[in-house]
C-alpha positions in Angstrom: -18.7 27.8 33.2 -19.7 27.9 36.6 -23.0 25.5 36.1 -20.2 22.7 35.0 -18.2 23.2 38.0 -21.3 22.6 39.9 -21.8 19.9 38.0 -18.7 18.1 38.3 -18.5 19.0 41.9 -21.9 17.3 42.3 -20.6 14.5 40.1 -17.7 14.1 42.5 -19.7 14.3 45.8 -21.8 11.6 44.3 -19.0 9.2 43.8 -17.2 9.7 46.9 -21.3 8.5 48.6 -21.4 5.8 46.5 -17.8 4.9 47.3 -18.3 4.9 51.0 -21.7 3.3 50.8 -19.8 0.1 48.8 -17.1 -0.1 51.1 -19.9 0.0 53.9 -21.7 -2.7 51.7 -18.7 -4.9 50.9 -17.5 -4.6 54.6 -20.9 -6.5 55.9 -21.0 -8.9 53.4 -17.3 -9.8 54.1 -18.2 -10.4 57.8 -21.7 -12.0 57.3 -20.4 -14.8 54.9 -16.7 -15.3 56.2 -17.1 -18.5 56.5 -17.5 -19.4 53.4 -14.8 -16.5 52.2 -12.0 -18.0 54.5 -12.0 -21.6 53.3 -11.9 -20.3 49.4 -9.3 -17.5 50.6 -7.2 -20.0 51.3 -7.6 -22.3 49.0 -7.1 -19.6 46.3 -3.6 -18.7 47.7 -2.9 -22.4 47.8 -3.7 -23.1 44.4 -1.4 -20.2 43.4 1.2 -22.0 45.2 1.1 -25.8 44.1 0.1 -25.8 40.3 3.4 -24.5 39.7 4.9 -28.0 41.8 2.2 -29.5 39.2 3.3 -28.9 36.0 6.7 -29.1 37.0 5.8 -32.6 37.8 4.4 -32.7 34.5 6.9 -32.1 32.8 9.3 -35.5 33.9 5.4 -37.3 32.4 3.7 -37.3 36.0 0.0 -37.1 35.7 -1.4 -34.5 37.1 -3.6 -36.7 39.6 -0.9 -38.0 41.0 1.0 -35.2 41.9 -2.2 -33.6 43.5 -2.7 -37.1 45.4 1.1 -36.9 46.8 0.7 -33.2 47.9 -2.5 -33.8 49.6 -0.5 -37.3 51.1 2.4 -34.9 52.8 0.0 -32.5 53.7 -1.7 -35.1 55.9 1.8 -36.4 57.0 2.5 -33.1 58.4 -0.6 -32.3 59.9 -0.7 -35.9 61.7 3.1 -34.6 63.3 1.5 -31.7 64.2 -1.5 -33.1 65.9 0.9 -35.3 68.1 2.7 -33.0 69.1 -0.2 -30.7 70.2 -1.6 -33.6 71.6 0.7 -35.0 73.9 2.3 -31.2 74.9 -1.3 -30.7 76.1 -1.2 -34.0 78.3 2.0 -32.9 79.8 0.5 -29.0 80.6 -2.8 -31.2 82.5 -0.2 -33.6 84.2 2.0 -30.4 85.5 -0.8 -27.9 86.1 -0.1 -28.4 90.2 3.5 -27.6 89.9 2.9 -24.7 87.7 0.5 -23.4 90.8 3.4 -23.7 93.3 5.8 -22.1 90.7 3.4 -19.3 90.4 2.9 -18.8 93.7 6.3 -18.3 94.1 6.6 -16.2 91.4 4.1 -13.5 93.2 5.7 -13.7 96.2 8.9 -12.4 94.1 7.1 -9.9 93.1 5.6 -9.0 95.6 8.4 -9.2 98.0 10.1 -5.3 96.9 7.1 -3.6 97.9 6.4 -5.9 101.1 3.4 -7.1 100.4 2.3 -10.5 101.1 -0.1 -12.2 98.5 -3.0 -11.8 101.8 -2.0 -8.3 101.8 -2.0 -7.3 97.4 -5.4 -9.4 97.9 -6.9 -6.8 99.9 -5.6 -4.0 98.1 -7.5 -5.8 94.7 -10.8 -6.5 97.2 -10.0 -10.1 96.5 -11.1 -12.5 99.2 -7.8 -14.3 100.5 -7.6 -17.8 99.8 -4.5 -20.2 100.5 -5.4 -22.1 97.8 -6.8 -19.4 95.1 -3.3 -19.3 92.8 -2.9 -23.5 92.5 -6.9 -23.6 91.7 -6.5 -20.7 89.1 -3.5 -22.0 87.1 -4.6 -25.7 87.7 -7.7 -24.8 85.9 -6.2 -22.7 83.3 -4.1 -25.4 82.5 -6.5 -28.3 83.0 -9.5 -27.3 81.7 -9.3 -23.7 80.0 -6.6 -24.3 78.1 -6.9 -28.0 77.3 -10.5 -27.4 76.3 -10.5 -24.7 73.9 -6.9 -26.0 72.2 -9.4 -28.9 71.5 -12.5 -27.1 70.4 -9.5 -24.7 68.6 -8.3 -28.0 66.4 -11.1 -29.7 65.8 -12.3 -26.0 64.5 -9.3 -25.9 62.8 -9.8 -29.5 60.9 -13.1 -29.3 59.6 -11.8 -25.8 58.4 -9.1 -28.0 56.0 -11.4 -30.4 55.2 -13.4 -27.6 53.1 -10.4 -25.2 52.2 -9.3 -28.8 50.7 -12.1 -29.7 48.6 -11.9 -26.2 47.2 -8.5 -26.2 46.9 -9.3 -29.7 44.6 -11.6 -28.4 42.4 -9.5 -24.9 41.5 -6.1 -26.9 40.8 -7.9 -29.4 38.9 -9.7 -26.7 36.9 -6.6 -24.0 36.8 -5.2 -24.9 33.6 -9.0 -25.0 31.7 -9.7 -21.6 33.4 -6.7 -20.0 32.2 -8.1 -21.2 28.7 -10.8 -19.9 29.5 -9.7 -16.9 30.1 -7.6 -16.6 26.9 -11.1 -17.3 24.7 -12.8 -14.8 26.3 -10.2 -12.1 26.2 -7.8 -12.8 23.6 -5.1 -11.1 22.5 -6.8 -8.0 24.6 -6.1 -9.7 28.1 -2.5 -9.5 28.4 -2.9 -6.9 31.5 -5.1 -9.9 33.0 -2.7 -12.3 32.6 0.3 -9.9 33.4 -1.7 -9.3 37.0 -2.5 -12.9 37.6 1.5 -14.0 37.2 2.5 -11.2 39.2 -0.4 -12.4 41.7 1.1 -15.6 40.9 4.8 -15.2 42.0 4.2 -12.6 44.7 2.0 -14.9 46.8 4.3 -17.5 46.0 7.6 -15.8 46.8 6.0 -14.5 50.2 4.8 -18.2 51.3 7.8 -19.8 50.6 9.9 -17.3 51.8 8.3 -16.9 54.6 7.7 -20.7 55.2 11.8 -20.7 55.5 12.0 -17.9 57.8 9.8 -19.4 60.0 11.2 -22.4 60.0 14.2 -21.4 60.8 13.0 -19.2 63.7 11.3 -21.5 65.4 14.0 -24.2 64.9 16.5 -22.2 66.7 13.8 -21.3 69.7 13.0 -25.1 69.9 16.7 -26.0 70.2 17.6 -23.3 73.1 14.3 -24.1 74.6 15.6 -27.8 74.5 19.3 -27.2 75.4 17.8 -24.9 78.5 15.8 -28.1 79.8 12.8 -25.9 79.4 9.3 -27.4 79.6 6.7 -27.9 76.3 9.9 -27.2 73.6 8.4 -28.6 70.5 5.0 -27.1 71.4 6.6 -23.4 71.4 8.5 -24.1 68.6 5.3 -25.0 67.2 3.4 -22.1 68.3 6.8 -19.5 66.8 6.4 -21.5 63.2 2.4 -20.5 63.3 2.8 -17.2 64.9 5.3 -15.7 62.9 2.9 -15.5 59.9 1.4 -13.1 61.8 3.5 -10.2 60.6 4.3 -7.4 63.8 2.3 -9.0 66.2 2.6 -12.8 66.1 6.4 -13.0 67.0 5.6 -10.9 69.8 2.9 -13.4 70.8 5.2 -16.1 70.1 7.6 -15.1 73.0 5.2 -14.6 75.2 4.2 -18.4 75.8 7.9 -19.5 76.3 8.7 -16.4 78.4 5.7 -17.6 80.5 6.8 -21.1 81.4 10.5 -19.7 81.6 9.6 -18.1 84.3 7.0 -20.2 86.5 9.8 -23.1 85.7 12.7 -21.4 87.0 11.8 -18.6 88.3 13.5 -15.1 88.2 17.3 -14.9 88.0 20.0 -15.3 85.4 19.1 -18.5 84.2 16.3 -17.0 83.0 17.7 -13.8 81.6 19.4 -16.0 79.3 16.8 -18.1 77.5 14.0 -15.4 77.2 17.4 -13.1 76.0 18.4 -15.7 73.4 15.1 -16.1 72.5 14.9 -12.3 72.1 17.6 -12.1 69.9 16.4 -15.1 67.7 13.4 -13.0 67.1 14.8 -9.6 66.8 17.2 -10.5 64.2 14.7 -12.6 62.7 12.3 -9.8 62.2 14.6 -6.4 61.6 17.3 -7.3 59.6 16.7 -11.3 57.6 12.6 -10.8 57.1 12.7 -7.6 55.6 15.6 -8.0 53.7 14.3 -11.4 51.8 10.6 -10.1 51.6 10.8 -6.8 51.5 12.8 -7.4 47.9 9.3 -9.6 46.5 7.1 -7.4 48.2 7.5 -4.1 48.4 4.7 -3.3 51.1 4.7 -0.2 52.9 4.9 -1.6 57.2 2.0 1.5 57.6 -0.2 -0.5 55.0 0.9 -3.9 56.2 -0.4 -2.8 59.8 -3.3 -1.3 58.3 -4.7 -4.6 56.6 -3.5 -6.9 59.7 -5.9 -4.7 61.6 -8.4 -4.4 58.9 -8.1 -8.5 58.5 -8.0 -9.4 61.8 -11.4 -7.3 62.8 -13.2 -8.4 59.7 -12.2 -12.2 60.2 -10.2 -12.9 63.7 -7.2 -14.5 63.7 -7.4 -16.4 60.4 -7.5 -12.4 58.8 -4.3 -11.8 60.4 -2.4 -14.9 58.7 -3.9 -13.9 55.2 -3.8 -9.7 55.8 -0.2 -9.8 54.0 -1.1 -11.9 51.0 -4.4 -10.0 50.6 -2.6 -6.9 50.8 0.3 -7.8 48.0 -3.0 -9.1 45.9 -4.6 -6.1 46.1 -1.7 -3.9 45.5 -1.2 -5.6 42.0 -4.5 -5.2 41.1 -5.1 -1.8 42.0 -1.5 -1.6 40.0 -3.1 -2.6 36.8 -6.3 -0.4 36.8 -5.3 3.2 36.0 -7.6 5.0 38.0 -6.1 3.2 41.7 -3.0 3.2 40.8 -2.6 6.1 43.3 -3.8 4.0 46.1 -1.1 1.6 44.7 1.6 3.6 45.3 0.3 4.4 48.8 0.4 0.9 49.4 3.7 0.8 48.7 4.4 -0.4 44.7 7.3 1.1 42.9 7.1 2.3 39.4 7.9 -0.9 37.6 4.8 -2.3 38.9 2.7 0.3 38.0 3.8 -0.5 34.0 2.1 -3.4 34.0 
């Protein structure tokens, strides 16, 4: 009796190694070849989300080529918008980096001005040589050159990044339909769990994008039009920057104030006019975030904010920022799988699935 205890015990020890020696290997290979993992990341999630739009179109006769070729067209509207916008927002921050060095010089002196200080004297407290000039040169070359220059080397990054997540996403939604045949050849009537995972795959990532493609929307439409009715410098760029961000569950709506709040206050400086817009802004996020986000997604997704938090960390170490826009689609991928295979189904319900789930 007691040699199988010692042997299961063994048995157990051994697997616990082995499981922390895979996650150790899957962990490296996940870094080592993330750029390769990104591009089809993405263009797995996307194919999830248009092939649905594609036999839909198929059924009022459209070929399927031509659907494709009218996605890919908007997409490429859209993007264009979006590069104008960046564009000329950018021309305007070079053109007013001087102003934005008198503003913030200002805005120290503010600050400073409770605990009578001068900006000579906090510069000798921080062992900072004095110069009259330091704050214009620092903020005209944040603006002109720092920022300019790596929102540049950032896009064009960004681009050739498309250009291969859309070639992959070409060659999966043209094959989708002979891979699920595929798939019912080699499994039969056997593979019903697979298919039951891949449509619940199917319709969560779907539900969270779109859903979440409204909400943000709709955020940052409201921040660009107080931004605008405020007179408030770079509007459609934040409202930009809020549509991006807020994919970016917990942290990016933060971030996404932050940039306005900035400008706010170089532009105008403290006082009530201020108070206002980053307050209205506030409030556009807060109510955003608390009470209409989790109420729609929280409905399709059913992710514990613990677990959500986990993989945006996990995500975002493993593959930077572009981890943090796909740690919450991962995440609900992963929780359906793990869902479907008895022995981590525990970790499923840790991660936040209910009990109708777990009967796949």
């Amino acid at each position: 009796m007691q040699e199988k205890k010692g042997i299961a015990s063994a048995a157990g020890l051994t697997n616990i190694f082995l499981g922390i020696i895979t996650t150790f290997v899957v962990i490296i290979v996940l870094m080592e070849i993330k750029s390769i993992l990104i591009p089809i990341t993405f263009a797995v999630i996307l194919t999830f989300l248009f092939h649905p739009v594609v036999l839909y179109a198929q059924k009022f006769k459209i070929p399927r080529f031509v659907s494709i070729i009218v996605i890919l067209f908007l997409v490429f509207i859209a993007a264009y918008m979006l590069l104008l916008i960046l564009v000329s927002s950018l021309q305007s921050i070079s053109a007013k980096s001087a102003f934005y060095g008198e503003r913030f010089e200002l805005l120290m002196l503010t600050i400073l001005e409770p605990f009578n200080l001068t900006i000579h004297e906090f510069f000798s407290l921080l062992n900072i040589e004095d110069d009259k000039n330091i704050l214009n040169e620092v903020v005209e070359k944040l603006f002109s050159t720092g920022i300019v220059q790596q929102t540049f080397v950032s896009v064009s990054s960004f681009i050739g990044d498309v250009l291969i997540i859309l070639i992959f996403w070409l060659f999966m939604i043209f094959g989708k339909s002979k891979f699920d045949l595929k798939l019912k050849s080699a499994f039969g009537s056997s593979g019903d769990g697979v298919f039951s995972t891949i449509n619940k795959i199917n319709e969560q990532v779907q539900s969270y994008i779109f859903i979440k493609t409204i909400i943000s929307f709709g955020t940052a439409f409201i921040c660009t039009i107080i931004l605008f009715l405020f007179g408030v410098d770079f509007a459609l760029l934040f409202g930009f920057l809020t549509f991006t961000l807020n994919y970016i569950p917990n942290v990016g709506s933060l971030v996404a104030t932050i940039f306005p709040l900035t400008i706010v206050l170089l532009q105008f400086g403290f006082g009530f006019y201020s108070i206002i817009i980053i307050s209205l802004l506030g409030l556009n996020q807060f109510i955003v975030g608390n009470f209409i986000e989790p109420h729609y997604l929280g409905k399709h997704l059913n992710l514990s904010p613990v677990f959500v938090l986990f993989s945006l960390i996990l995500w975002g170490w493993l593959w930077g920022i572009t981890g943090m826009f796909l740690a919450v689609p991962i995440a609900a991928i992963l929780k359906i799988v793990f869902a479907s295979i008895d022995a981590l189904k525990p970790l499923a319900i840790l991660m936040g699935s209910n009990t109708e789930e777990l009967n796949l």
